[in-house]
N, C-alpha and C positions, 0 to 999 in steps of 0.2 A: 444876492450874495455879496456883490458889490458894495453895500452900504456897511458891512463889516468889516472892511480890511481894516479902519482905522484901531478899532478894537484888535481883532488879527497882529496884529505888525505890534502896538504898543504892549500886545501880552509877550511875545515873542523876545521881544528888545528888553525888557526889564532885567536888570543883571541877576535878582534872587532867578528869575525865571528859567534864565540862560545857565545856571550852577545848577540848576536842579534838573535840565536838561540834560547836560554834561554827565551828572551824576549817574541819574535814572540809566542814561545808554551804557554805558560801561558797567554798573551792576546786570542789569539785563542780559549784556555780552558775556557775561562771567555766569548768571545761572544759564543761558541758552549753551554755552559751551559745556557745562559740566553734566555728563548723563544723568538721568533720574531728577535732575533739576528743571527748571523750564522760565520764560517768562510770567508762564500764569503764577506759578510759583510765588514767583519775584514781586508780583503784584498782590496778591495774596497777604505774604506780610509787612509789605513794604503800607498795604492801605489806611494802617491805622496813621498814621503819620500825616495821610493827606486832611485827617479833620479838622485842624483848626488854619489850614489852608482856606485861602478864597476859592471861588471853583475855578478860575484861568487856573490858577497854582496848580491847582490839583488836579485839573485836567493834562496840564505839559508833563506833570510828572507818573502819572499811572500812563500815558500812550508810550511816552520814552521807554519806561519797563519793559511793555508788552512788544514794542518792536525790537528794542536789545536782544530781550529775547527770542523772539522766530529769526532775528536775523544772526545771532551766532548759535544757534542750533546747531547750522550743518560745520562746525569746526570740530564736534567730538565725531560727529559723522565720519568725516574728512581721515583723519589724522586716528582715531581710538576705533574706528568701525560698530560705534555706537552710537545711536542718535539721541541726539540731544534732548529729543523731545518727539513725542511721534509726527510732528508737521517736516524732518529730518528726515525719515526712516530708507525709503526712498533712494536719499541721499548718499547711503551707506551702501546701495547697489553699484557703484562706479565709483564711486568720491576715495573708496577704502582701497579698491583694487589700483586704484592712480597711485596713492599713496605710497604704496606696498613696490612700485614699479618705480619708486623716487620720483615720482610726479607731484610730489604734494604741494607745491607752490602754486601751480598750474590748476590744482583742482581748488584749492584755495579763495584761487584768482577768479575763478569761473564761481564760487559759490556768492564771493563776493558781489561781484559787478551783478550776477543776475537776481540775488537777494533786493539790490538796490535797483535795478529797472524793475520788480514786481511792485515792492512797496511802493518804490515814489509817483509809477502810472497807476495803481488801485487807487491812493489816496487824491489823485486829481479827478480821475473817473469820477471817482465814491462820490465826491465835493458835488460835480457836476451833474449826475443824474440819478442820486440818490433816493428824490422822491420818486422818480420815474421807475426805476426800477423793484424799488419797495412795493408799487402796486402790484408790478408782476409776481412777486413772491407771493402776495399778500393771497392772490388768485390761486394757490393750489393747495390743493386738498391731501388727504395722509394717501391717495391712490399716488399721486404724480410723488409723493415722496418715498414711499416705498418702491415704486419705479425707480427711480432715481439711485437708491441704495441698493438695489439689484442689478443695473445697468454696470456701479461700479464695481461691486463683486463679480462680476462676468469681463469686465473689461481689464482687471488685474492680474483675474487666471490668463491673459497672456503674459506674463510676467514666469510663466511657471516652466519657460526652459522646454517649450516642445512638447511637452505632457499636460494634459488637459486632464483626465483622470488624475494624475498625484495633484495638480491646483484644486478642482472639486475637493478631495481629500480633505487638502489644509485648509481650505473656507469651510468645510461642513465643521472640524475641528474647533475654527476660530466659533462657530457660530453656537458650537455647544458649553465653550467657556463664557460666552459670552450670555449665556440664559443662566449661569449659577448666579442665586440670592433670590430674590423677590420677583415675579413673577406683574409687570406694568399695570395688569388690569386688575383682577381678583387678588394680588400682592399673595398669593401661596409660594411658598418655600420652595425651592426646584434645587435639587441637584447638593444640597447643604449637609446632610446627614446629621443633624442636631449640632452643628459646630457653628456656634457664634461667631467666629471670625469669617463665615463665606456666605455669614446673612447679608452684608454688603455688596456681596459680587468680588469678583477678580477684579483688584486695582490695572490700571494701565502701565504704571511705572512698574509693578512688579512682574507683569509678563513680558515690557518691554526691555528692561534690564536683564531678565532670567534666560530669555532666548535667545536677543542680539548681542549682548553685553558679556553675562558671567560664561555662557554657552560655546561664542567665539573665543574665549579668554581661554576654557577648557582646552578647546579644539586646538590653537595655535600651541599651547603647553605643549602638548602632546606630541605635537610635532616634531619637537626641539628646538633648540634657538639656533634658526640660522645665521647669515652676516647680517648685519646693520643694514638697512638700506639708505641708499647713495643721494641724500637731498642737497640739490645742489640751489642753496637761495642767494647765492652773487648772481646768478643765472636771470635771474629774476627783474626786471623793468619794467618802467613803471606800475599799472596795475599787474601783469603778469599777463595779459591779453591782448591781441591786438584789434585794431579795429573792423579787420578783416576776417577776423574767426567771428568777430560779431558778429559781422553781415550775413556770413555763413549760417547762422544759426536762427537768421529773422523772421521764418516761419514757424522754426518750433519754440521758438519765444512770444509768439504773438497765439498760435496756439494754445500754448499752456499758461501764457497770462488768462484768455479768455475764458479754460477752465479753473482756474484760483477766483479769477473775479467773478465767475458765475457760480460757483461752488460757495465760494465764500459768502454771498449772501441769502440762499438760502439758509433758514435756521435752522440749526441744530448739528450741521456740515462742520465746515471749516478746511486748516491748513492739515490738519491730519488724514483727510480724504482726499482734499486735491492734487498731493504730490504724489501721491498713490496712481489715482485717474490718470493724471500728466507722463508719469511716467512711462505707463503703460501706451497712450497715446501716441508717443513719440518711440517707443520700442516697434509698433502696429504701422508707424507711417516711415519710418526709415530703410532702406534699402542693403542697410546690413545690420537686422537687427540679432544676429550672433555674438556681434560685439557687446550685447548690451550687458552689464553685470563682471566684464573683463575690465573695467575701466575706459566704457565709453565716454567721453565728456556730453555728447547730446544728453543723458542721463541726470546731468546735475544740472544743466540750463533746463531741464522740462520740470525737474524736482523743486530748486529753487523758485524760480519764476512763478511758478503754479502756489508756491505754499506763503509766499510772502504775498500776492496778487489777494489771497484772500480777508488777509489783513486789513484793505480797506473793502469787499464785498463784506465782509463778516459786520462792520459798522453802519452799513446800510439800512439792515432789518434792524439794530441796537437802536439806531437813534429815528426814522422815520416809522417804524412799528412796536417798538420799545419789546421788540422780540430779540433774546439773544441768538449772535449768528455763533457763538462758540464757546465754550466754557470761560474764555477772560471775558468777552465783551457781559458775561454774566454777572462779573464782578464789580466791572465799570459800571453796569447799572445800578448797581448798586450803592457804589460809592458818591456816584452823582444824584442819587436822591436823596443821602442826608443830607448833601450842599442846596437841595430843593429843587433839582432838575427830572424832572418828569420825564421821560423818553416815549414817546409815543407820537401820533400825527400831527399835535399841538405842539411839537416842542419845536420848530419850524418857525411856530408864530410866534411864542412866549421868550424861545432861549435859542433863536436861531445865530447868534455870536457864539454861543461854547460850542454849538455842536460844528460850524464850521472852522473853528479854534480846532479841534478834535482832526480833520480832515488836514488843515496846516500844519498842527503840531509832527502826524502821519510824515509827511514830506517832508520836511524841515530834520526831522532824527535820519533820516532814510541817509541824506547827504551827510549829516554829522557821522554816522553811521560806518559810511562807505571812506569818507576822512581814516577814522579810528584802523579800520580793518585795514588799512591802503600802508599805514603805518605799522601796523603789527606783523603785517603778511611775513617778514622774512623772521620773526624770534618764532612762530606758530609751528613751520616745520621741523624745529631744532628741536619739538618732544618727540618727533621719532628718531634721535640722536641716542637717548635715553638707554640702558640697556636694557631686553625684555626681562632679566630676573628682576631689574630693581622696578621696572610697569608693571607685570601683571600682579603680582602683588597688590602694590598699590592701587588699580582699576579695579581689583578684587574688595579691595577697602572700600573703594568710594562705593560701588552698587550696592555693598552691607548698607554702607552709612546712606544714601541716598532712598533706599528700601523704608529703611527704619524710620527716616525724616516723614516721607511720602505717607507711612500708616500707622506709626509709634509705638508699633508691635514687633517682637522679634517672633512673630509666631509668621509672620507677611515676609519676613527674610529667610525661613523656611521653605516658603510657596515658593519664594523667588529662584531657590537651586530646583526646585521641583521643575519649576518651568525651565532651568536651563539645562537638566536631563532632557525634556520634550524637547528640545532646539536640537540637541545634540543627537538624539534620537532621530529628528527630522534629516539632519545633515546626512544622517547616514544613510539614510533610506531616501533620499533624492528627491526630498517633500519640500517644496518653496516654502516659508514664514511669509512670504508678503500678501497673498489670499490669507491667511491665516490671520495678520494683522488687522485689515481690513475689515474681514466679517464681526471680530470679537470687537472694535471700533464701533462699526455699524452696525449689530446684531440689535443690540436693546432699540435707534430709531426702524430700523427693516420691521423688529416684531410689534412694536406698538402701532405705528400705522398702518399695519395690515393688520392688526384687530380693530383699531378704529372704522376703518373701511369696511371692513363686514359689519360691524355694530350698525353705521349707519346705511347699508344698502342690504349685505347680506348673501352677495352674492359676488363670484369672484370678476363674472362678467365685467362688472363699471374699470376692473383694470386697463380692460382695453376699447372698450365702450368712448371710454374719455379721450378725447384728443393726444392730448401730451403725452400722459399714461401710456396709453398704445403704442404709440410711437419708441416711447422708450422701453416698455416690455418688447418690442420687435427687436431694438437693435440688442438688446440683453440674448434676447434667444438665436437670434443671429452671433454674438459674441459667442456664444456657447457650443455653437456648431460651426466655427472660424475655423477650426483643423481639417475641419469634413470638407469645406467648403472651397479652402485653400487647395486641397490634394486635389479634389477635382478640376479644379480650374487648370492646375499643373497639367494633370492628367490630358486636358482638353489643349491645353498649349503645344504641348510637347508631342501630341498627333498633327496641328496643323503646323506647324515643323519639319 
């Protein structure tokens, strides 16, 4: 890796390079901040632009995008109780309720600095042992991955507020939106009723808006408008954290890095599962996990951390497997093979300068990044200055407009109030969205690798037959009976007492 810095450093140093760095993060920061938007987004249409780029060029400037955007996700989070992007959502379990209590500088602060210790240690990791760990990926089969997407659907229903029946609920729910359209194997119609618009499946923007977005927006109307809340950002120094609440927190950040970076480069995962996993992780290991969802800050160091950590796992399988770890690294492949870059086991030997350009660039935005946010931190809280007639309105616009962007149909802006009836429906009836999120995320990989697995064995056996598999269908069905498991232990305590 060593015989690349000089390439590394003079891509970096070039001033078109450094403008189009500068550029990329700040649009990025602008679509990950606005709901319904995202950095894949941003990448998306920003990629025609990078063709008659060299590939340095146009590598700094599609990585800046995609981290701009996972890294200002959690600001709509934060401040609108709407996530950014589903690698956010998480986010919105604590980040929204700080907010609301005039803490928003503080969650802000916290979204920050741990956005930027996920990204800038996944992108040194990634650099460092990314062939190494690309074999291990490379070693499992659709059983260890369906394990995998079960483990985290059982480990979110602790998320579900003491109720383990209302969690099942919302995951079986998520997992029957999540089988509408086409059908992986034999492609039959499921669940469509002859309606063209639901032979695609249920968009992600449109349920993630319709539930957390337009749903909440409902709910707080309804409420009334009460007083403004009290943000006080003179209050605010330096980054807004000290380095003693870091220290505080250096288990559940070294944690939930380990599940982003491991999550992350499995393919077909990402930041959308990890912060999810992380969260729940750290609600399962903390000793007052009633806080969680009142605006705990543990919450947003495990959501963060975890969802930006997969940023460089998700580049792992992209560039040593030429397997995407997530829907943008899907694009990036794409865009680096009209520049003639191959991603696969060879690109190590052939193009092993961009792809560790790719890994610098990673780190390199992550600090430009933390700069940017470090400066903005105190104008960010002043939209909840804003009055709620003249917001929700407006929040109202942008999920139409955001809806409409995401499927170019107003018939999907339809769906989208549909689903924030279901949200609203949920709230009522004391039913979590985050199992719900989760399984309709994971439903299409959960159901294809568990037909691939019977196709080639046939038998449910090899689930736990298989090492890893095993292991992780154990701790899934252990997850599952965590209430049973818990009361007893109580139970058993509170006799030898």
């Amino acid at each position: 890796m060593t015989e690349f810095l000089p390439y590394i450093i003079s891509q970096l140093i070039t001033p078109f390079n450094l403008m189009l760095m500068m550029l990329a993060t700040v649009v990025g920061l602008i679509f990950g901040a606005i709901p319904g938007l995202s950095g894949t987004l941003a990448v998306m249409l920003f990629m025609p632009l990078t063709y008659s780029m060299n590939a340095g060029s146009a590598v700094i400037f599609l990585i800046a995008l995609w981290v701009g955007g996972c890294s200002g996700a959690f600001i709509g989070s934060v401040l609108l109780g709407i996530p950014g992007s589903a690698s956010s959502v998480a986010t919105c379990f604590d980040g929204y309720p700080m907010a609301q209590k005039g803490e928003a500088g503080k969650a802000l602060a916290i979204g920050m600095v741990a956005s930027f210790i996920g990204t800038f240690l996944s992108a040194v990791l990634g650099a460092l042992l990314s062939q190494k760990v690309a074999n291990i990926a490379f070693a499992l089969g659709p059983w260890e991955y369906f394990s995998l997407c079960f483990v985290a659907i059982t480990m979110v229903l602790a998320i579900s507020k003491g109720n383990m029946f209302k969690g099942l609920a919302s995951a079986s729910v998520g997992l029957l939106f999540a089988s509408v359209g086409f059908s992986p194997i034999d492609a039959e119609p499921r669940f469509v009723f002859d309606n063209m618009y639901l032979m695609g499946g249920l968009g992600m923007t449109i349920v993630l808006i319709g539930i957390f977005g337009v749903a909440r927006i409902i709910e707080e109307y309804g409420k009334g408008f009460g007083a403004l809340p009290d943000v006080d950002t003179k209050s605010i120094k330096g980054l807004g954290i000290t380095m003693g609440e870091i220290r505080e927190q250096f288990v559940n950040i070294i944690r939930s890095f380990g599940i982003g970076l491991g999550i992350g480069f499995l393919p077909g995962m990402g930041s959308g599962l990890s912060n999810l996993v992380a969260y729940s992780s750290a609600k399962n290991a903390s000793r007052t996990p009633e806080k969680f969802g009142k605006g705990c800050p543990d919450g947003i160091w495990a959501s963060e951390v975890s969802n930006n950590a997969a940023i460089g796992g998700a580049m792992i399988p992209m560039s040593a497997l030429g397997i995407p770890g997530d829907s943008t690294t899907a694009l990036l492949i794409g865009a680096l093979t009209i520049h003639g870059l191959e991603m696969g086991p060879m690109v190590f030997k052939n193009s092993g300068n961009v792809v560790y350009l790719m890994f610098a660039t990673v780190a390199v935005c992550a600090v430009v990044i933390l700069v940017l946010q470090a400066l903005g931190m105190r104008v960010f809280p002043l939209i909840l200055k804003v009055p709620y007639h003249y917001m929700y309105p407006g929040l109202i616009v942008i999920s139409f407009v955001s809806a409409y962007v995401d499927s170019g149909s107003l018939y999907k802006c339809g769906m989208m109030l549909i689903f924030a009836v279901i949200g609203i429906l949920m709230s009522y009836g004391g039913l979590p969205t985050a199992p719900l999120i989760l399984s309709f995320i994971l439903g299409p990989t959960l159901e294809s690798n568990m037909l691939k697995a019977f196709q080639y064995t046939g038998s449910a056996a090899a689930f736990f037959t298989r090492p890893i598999s095993g292991v992780l269908m154990i701790i899934g069905i252990l997850c599952i009976f965590s209430p049973v498991i818990r009361t007893l232990a109580g139970r058993f305590r509170n006799k030898q007492e």
